[in-house]
C-alpha positions in Angstrom: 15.8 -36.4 -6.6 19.4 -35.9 -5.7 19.9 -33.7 -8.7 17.2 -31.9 -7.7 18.7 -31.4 -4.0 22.2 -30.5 -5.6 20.7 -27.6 -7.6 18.7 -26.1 -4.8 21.5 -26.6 -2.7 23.9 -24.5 -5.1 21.1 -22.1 -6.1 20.8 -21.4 -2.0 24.9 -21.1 -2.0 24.7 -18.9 -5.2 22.0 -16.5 -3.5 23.6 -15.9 0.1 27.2 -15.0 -2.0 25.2 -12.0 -3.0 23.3 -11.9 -0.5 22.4 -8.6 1.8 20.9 -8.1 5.2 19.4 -4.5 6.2 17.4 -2.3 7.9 15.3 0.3 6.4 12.4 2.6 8.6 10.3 5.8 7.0 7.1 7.5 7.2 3.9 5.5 6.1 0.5 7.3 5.0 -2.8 4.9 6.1 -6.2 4.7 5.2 -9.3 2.3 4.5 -10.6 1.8 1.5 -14.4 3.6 0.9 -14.9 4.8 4.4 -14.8 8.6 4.1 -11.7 9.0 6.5 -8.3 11.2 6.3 -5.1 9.4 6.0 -3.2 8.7 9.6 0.0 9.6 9.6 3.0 7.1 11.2 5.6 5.1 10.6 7.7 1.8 10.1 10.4 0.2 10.5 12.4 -3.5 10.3 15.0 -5.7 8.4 14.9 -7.2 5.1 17.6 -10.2 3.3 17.7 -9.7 -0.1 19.8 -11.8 -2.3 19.9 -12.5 -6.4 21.4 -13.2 -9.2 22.3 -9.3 -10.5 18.8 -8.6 -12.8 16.6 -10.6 -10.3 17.0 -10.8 -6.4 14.2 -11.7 -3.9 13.9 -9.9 -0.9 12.1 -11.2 2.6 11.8 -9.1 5.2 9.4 -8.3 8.4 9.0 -4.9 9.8 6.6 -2.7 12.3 3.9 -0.8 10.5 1.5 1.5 11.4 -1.7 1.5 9.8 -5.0 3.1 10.3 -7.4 6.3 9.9 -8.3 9.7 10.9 -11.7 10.5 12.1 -14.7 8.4 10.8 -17.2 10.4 9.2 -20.4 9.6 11.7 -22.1 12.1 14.3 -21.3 9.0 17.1 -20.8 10.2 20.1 -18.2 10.6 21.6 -17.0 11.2 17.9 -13.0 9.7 17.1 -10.4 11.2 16.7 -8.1 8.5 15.1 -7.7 5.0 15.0 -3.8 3.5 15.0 -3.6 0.0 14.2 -0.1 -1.6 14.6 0.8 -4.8 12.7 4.2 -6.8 12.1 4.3 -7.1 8.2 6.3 -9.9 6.7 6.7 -9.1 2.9 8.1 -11.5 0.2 9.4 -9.2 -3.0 10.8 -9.9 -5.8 13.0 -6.7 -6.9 13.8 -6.0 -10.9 17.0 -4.1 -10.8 16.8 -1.9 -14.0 19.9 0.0 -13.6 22.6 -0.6 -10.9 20.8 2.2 -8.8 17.3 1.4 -9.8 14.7 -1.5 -8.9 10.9 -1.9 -9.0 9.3 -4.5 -6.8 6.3 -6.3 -6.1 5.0 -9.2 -4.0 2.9 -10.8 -1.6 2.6 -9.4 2.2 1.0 -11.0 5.1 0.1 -9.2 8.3 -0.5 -9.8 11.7 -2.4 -7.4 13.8 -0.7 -6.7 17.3 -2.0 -4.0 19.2 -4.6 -1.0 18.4 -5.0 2.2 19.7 -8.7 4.1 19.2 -8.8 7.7 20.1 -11.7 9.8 20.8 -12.2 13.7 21.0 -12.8 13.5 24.4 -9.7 12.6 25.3 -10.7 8.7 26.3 -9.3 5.3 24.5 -9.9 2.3 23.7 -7.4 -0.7 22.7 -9.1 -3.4 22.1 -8.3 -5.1 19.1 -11.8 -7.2 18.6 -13.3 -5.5 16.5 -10.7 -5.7 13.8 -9.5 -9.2 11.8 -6.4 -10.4 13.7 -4.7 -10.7 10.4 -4.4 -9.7 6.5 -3.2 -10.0 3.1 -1.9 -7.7 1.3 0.6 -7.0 -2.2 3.5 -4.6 -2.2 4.6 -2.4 -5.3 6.8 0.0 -5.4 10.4 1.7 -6.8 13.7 1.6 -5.0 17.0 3.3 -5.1 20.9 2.5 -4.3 22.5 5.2 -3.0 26.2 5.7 -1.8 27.8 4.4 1.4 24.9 1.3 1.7 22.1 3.3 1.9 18.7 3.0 -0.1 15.3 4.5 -0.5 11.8 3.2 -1.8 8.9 4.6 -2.3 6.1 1.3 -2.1 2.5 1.2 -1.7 0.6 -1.6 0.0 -3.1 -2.5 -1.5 -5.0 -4.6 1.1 -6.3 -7.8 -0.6 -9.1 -8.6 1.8 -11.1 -7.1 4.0 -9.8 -6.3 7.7 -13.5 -6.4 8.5 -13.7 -3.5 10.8 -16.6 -3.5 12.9 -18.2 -5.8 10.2 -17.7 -3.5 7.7 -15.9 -4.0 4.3 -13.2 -2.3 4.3 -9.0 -2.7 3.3 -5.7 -1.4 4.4 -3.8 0.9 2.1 -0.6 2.4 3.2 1.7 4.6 1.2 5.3 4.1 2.8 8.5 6.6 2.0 11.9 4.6 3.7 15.0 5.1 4.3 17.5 1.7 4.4 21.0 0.9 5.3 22.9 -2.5 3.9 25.4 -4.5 5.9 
């Protein structure tokens, strides 16, 4: 047991010395899965602490997203317009830096739904938040790029594991994200 402790204790020292804290915000392109709707344009931003070992590095983070969809194909009435769903995202990846410039990542992402914003054509809204799961799981892939001066940029896709179960319908949150990032 102690040699256990000591090893996690100098893996943890190992992984802050090249460790990194950041910031990183971009556009992000929403939809459901198999519900006839357009994409909903918006954006997100946060911080992220990656540290590794050169090859390997894992990378926590939690961020602002906005997620959601344009116009639901129905003759309702009054018909909507969009429907904005914000969440706070907390992603786990685990980054595979190829070149010294170049990374792909994947991992796990949970969600946590904190405020919604349903517009109609008729200029009305609605933000209740009860008809929507009050959280979800999710994966993250995507491919990342070190640029000069600290900055980066990712390109990274999120594929909704289970249903958000919008108004008791089967449906998942996908969300194509372009960032921008910035390492202290």
């Amino acid at each position: 047991m102690k040699k256990l402790l000591i090893l996690l204790f100098a893996f943890g020292l190992f992984g802050t010395a090249n460790a990194q804290f950041g910031i990183r915000a971009g556009y992000s392109s929403s939809n459901f899965t198999d519900f006839g709707t357009d994409p909903l344009a918006g954006f997100h931003a946060g911080a992220y602490y990656n540290f590794g070992m050169g090859f390997l590095s894992v990378e926590p983070g939690i961020q602002y997203s906005q997620k959601g969809h344009v116009r639901i194909a129905d003759t309702g009435t009054p018909a909507v317009k969009n429907d904005r769903l914000n969440y706070v995202d907390v992603p786990v990846l685990l980054r595979v830096n190829f070149l010294p410039f170049l990374n792909v990542f994947a991992g796990p992402q949970a969600s946590v739904l904190v405020s919604r914003t349903l517009e109609f054509e008729d200029g009305n809204t609605d933000t209740s938040t009860e008809p929507i799961r009050g959280w979800d799981l999710g994966g993250v892939v995507g491919v990342g790029a070190k640029l000069p001066l600290g900055i980066n940029a990712q390109v990274s896709y999120d594929v909704g594991f289970q249903s958000v179960n919008y108004y008791n319908q089967d449906v998942k949150n996908n969300v194509l994200k372009i960032s921008l990032g910035y390492d202290f």
